[in-house]
C-alpha positions as CSV (number, residue, x, y, z in Angstrom):
1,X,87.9,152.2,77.1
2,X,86.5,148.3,77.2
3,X,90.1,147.1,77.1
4,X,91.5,149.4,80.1
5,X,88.2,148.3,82.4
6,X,88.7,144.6,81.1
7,X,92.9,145.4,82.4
8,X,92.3,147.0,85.6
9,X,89.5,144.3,86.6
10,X,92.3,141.2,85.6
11,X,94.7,143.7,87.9
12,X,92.9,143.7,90.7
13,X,93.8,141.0,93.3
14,X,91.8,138.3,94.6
15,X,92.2,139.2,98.2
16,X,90.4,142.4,97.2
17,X,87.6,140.5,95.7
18,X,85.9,139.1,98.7
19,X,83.0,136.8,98.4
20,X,79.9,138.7,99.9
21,X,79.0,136.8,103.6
22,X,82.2,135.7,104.1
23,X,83.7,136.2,107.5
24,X,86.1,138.5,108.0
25,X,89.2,137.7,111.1
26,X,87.4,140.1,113.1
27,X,83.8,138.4,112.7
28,X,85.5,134.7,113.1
29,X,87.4,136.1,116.5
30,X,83.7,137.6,117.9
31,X,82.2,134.3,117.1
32,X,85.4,132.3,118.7
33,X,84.9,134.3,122.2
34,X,81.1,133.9,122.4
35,X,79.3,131.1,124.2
36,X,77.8,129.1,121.9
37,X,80.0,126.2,120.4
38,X,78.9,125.3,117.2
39,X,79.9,128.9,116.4
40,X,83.1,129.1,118.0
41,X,83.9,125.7,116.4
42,X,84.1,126.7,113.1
43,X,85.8,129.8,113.8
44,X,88.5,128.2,115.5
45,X,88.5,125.9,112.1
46,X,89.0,128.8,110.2
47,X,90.5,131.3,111.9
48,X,94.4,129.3,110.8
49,X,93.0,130.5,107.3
50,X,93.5,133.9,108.3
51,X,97.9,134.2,108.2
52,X,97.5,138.1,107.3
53,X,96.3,138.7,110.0
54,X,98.2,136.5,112.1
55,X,99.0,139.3,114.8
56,X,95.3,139.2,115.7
57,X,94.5,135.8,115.4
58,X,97.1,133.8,117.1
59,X,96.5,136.1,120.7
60,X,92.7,134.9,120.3
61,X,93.4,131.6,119.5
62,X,95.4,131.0,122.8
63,X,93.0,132.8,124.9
64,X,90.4,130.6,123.7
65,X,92.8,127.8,124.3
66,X,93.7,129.3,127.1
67,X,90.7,130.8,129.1
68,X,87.3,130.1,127.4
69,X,84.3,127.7,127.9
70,X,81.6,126.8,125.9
71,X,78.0,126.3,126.7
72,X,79.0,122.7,125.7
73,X,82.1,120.3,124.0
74,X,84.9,122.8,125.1
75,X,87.2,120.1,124.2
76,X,86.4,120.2,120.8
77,X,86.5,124.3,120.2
78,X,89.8,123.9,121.9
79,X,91.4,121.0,119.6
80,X,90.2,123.2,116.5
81,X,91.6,126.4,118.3
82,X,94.9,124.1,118.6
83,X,94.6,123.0,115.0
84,X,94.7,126.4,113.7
85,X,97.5,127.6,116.0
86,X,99.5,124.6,114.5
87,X,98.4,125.3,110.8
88,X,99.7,129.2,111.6
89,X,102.8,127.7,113.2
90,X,102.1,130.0,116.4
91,X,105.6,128.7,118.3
92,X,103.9,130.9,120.9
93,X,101.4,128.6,121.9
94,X,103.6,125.6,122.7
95,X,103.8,126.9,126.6
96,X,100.1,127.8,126.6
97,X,99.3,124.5,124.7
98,X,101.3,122.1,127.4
99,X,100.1,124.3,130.2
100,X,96.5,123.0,128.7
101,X,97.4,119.9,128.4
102,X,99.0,119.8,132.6
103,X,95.7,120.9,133.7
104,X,94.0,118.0,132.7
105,X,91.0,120.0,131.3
106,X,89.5,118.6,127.7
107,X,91.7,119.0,124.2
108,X,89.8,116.1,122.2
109,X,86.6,115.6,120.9
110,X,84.2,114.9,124.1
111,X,80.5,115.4,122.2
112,X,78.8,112.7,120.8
113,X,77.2,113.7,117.3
């Protein structure tokens, strides 16, 4: 009976074995559409982690590119938002991306640390 629990644990995925606290797409996408940027910022770091779930991720990625502002350094949330798209090769984004870039509003790193 050991052996067959000992088989079925060595079976079982890693993606079903998921650390407890991490954030899941859903949890990184809530925290990339809120106000406060140290929390978007490192979900838009993430969130090009997240290629299963690439059909939810990419559409909140470019709105953040997109539409969003931050309570501050919106340039920086949307360089990592940009980052990720690039890492999930979202060809999608290239008109939203040059669009951002036409606009003149910030894509780089604009807070001072």
């Amino acid at each position: 009976m050991l052996a067959v629990c000992l088989g079925l644990a060595v079976a079982t995925p890693a993606v079903a074995q998921k650390p407890a606290g991490s954030p899941t797409a859903t949890d990184l996408i809530r925290a990339l559409q809120g106000r406060e940027f140290t929390e978007a910022f490192a979900a838009a770091e993430r969130l090009g982690d997240f290629a299963a779930q690439r059909a939810q991720v990419v559409p909140a990625l470019i709105d953040a590119v997109r539409n969003r502002e931050w309570a501050s350094c919106s340039g920086d949330v949307r360089d990592a938002a940009a980052r990720s798209l690039a890492q999930l090769k979202a060809k999608e984004a290239v008109v939203p991306l040059l669009e951002l870039v036409k606009s003149g509003r910030p894509l780089e790193h604009e807070c001072v640390e």
